[in-house]
GUVO-171521 format. One record per residue (C-alpha): residue number from 0; residue in one letter; x, y, z. Coordinates in steps of 0.2 Angstrom, whole numbers, plus 5000, padded with zeros to 4 digits. Layout:
N
{NUM A {X Y Z}},
...
END
This chain:
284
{0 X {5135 4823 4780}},
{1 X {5146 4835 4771}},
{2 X {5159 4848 4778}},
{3 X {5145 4861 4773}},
{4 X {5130 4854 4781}},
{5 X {5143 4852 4797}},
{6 X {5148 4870 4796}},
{7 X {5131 4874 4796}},
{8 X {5126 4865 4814}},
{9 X {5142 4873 4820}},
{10 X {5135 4889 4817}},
{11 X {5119 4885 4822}},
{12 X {5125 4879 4838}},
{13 X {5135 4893 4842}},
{14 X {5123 4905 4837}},
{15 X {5110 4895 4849}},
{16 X {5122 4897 4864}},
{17 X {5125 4912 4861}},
{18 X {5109 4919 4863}},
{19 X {5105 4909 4879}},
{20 X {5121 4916 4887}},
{21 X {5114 4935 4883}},
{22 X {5096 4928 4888}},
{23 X {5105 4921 4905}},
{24 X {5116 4936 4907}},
{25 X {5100 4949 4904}},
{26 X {5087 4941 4915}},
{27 X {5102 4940 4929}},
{28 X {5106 4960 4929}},
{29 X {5085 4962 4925}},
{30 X {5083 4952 4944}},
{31 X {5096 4959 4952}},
{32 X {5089 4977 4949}},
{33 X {5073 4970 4955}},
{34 X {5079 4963 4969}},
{35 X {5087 4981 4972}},
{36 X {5075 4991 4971}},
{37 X {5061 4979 4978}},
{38 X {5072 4977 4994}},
{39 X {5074 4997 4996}},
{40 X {5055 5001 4995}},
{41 X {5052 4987 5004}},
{42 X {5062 4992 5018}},
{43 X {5057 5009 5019}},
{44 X {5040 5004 5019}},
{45 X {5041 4992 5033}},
{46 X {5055 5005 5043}},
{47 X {5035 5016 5040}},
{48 X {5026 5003 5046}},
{49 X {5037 4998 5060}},
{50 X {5040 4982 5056}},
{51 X {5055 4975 5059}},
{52 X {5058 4959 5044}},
{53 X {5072 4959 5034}},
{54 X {5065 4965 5016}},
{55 X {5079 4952 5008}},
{56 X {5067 4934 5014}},
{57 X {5051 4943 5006}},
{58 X {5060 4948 4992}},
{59 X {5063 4929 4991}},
{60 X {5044 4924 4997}},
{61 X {5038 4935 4983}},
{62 X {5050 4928 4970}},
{63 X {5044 4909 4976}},
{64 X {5026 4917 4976}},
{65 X {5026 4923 4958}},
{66 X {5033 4907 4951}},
{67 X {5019 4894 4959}},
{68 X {5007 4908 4957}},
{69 X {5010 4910 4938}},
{70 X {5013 4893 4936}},
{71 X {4997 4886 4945}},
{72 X {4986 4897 4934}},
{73 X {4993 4890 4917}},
{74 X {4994 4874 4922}},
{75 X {4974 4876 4928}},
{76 X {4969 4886 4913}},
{77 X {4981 4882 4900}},
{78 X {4982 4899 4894}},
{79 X {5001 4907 4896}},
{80 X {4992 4923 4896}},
{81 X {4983 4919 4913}},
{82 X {5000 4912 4921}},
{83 X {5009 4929 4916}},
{84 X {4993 4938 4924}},
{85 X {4995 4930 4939}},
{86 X {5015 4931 4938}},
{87 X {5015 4950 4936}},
{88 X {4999 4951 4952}},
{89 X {5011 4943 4964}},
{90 X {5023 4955 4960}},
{91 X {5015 4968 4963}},
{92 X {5004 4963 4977}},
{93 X {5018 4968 4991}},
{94 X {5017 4988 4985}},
{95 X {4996 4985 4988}},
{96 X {4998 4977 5002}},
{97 X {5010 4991 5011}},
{98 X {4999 5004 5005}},
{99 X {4983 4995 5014}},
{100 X {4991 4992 5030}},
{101 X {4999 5011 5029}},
{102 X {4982 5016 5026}},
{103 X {4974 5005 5042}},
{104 X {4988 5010 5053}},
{105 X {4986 5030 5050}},
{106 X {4965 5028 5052}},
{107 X {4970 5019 5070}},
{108 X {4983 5033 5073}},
{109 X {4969 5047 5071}},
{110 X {4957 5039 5080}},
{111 X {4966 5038 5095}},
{112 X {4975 5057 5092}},
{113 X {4960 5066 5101}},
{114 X {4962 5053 5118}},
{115 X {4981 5055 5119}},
{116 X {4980 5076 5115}},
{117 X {4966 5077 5132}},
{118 X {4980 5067 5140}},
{119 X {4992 5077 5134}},
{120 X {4981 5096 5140}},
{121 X {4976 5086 5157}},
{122 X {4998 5082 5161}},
{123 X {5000 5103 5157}},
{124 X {4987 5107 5167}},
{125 X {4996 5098 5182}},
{126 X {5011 5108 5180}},
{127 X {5022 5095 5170}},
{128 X {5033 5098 5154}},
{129 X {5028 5093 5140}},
{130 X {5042 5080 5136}},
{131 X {5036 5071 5153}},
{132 X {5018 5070 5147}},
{133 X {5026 5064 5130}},
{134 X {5033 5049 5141}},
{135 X {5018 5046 5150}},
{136 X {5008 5045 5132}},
{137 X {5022 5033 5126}},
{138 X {5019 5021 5142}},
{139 X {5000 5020 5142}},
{140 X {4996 5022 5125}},
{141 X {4994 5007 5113}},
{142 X {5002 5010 5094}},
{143 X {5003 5016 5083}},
{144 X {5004 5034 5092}},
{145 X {5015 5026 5108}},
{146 X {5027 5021 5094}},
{147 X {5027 5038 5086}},
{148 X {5026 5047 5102}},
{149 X {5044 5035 5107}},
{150 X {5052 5042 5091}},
{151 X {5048 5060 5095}},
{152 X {5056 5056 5113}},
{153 X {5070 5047 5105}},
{154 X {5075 5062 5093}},
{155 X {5072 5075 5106}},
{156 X {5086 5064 5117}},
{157 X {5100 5064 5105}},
{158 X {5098 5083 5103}},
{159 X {5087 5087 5091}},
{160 X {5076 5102 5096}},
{161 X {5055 5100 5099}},
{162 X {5049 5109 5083}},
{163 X {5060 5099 5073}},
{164 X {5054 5084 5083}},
{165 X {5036 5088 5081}},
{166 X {5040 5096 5062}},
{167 X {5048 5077 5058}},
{168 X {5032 5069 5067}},
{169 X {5021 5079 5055}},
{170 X {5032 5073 5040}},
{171 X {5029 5056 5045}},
{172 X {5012 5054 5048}},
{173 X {5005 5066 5033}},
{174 X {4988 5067 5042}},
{175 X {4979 5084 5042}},
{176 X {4975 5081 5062}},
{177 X {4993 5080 5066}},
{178 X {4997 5095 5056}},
{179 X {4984 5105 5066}},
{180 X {4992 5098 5082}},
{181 X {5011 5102 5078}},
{182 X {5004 5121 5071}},
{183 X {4993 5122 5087}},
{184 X {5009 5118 5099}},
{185 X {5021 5128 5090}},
{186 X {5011 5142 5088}},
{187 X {5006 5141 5107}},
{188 X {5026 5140 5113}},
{189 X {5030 5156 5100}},
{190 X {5015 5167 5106}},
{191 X {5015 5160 5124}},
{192 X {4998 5156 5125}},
{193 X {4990 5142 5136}},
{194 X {4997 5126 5128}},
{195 X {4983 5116 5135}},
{196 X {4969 5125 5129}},
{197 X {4977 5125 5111}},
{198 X {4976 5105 5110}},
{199 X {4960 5103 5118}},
{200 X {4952 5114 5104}},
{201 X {4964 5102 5091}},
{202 X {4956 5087 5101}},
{203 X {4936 5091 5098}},
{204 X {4939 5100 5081}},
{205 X {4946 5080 5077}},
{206 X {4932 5072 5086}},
{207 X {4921 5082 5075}},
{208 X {4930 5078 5059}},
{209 X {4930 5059 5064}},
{210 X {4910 5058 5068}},
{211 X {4908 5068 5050}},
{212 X {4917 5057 5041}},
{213 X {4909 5040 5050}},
{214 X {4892 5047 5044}},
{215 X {4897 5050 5027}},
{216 X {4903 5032 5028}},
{217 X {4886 5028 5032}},
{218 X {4877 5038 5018}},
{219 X {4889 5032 5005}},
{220 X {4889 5015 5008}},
{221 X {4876 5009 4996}},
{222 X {4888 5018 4981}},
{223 X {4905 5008 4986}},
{224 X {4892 4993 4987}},
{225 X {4887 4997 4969}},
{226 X {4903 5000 4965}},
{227 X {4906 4982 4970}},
{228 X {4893 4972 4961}},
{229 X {4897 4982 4946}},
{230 X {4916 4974 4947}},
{231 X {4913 4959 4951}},
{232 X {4896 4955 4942}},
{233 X {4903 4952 4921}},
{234 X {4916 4940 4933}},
{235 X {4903 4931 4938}},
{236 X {4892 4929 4921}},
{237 X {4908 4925 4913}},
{238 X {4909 4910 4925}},
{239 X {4893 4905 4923}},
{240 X {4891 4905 4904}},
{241 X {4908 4895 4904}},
{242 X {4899 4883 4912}},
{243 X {4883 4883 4904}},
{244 X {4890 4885 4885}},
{245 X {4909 4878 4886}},
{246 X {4911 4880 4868}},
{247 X {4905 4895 4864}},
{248 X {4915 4903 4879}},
{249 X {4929 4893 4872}},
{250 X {4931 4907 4858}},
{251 X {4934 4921 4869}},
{252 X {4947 4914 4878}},
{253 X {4956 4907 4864}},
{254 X {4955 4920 4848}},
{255 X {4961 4936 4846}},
{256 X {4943 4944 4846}},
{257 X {4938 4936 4860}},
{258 X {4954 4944 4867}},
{259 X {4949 4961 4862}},
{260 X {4932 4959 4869}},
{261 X {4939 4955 4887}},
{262 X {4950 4969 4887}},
{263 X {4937 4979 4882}},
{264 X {4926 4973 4894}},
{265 X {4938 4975 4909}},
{266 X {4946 4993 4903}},
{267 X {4924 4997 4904}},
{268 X {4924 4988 4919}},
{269 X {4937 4997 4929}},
{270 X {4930 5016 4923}},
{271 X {4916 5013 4931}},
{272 X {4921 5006 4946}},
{273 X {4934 5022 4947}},
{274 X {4918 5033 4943}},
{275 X {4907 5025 4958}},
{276 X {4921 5030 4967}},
{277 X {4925 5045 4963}},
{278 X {4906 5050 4966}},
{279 X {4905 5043 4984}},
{280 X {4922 5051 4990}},
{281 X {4919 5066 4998}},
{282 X {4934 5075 5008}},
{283 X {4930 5081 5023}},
END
């Protein structure tokens, strides 16, 4: 081997470890902001949610998600694409999952806000303040309205004054219902009308809005129901021609015009289940 050759594998070397020092050093500062910023929006999503789990283990059960996930999928299907797909899903899937239950937890909230304002109208009536019928809302209510009724208590205790209690309330729970309520009490304690009166109209103009918008759940079932079957139907042929002509299915999965076709078939795919939805959503 001659001193040329030898310089040559020097280099070569060096190069070589080189870039797997910048490759280290980049996909460290690349997960450590990740790691930041999913542990901020995590914990400012669960802090919504009440929830009390320390965002830095799910950070961790995300991580070891996304790796067997990804893994599992190209081990399965042999396709690196598949395994990135599933990668990038579980990476994803917390920020869905947060807005789901944020979703749930403000449908519970409104169904419960016309119950605790008639309880809230009965307590005034009776000649107690409204602080002490905000107690007795908190001790027999069940979340999630007893635990943003407790935070208005709390904030109200260490000084901070009732419309900016019930204008932070409105700011956490962005729900036009609560709006109407916080407008209705604030507007009753400025003009001095009957406080009472104000929230029992809030309460059956909510009831009404609630049975509006279960009968138009009703009526619109059948579209989200299309919309459904239209998403999920091509998934289902594609698993059954796979099946039934494994060579011919082979191609779509394995050249770049079969590629093509997918992506066309799932950017057609998601238009129309966006359209479906967009037709059945009616704002009440």
């Amino acid at each position: 081997m001659t001193k040329a050759m030898l310089v040559g594998l020097l280099a070569i070397g060096l190069s070589a470890s080189l870039l797997a020092w910048m490759a280290i050093e980049l996909g460290s500062r690349a997960l450590a902001h990740y790691r930041e910023r999913f542990t901020a929006q995590a914990g400012f999503s669960l802090r919504e949610l009440f929830l009390f789990i320390d965002p830095r283990h799910l950070f961790v059960a995300n991580l070891v998600a996304g790796v067997l996930i990804g893994a599992g999928l190209w081990l399965l299907s042999g396709v690196p694409a598949w395994g990135a797909a599933g990668a990038i899903g579980a990476a994803v899937a917390p920020r869905a999952v947060f807005a789901l239950l944020k979703r749930q937890r403000l449908a519970r909230l409104q169904e419960q806000l016309p119950d605790v304002l008639l309880m809230i109208a009965g307590g005034l009536r009776a000649g107690l303040s409204l602080m002490l019928v905000v107690q007795q809302v908190v001790r027999e209510s069940r979340p999630p309205v007893s635990q943003e009724f407790e935070l208005l208590l709390r904030e109200q205790r260490l000084g901070v004054a009732v419309d900016a209690a019930l204008e932070n309330l409105a700011r956490r729970v962005p729900l036009q219902s609560v709006t109407l309520v916080v407008s209705a009490m604030r507007i009753a304690s400025e003009t001095g009308g009957s406080l009472a009166e104000a929230l029992d109209r809030a309460a059956m103009t909510i009831r009404s809005q609630l049975a509006m918008e279960a009968k138009i759940r009703a009526l619109t079932a059948q579209g989200k129901l299309q919309a459904v079957v239209v998403g999920f139907l091509p998934i289902g042929l594609l698993l059954v021609l796979g099946r039934m002509e494994p060579q011919a299915m082979g191609l779509m999965w394995s050249t770049p015009l079969g590629w093509a076709t997918l992506g066309t078939i799932a950017l057609l795919e998601l238009f129309g289940v966006l359209l479906i939805r967009r037709v059945v959503a009616i704002d009440v």
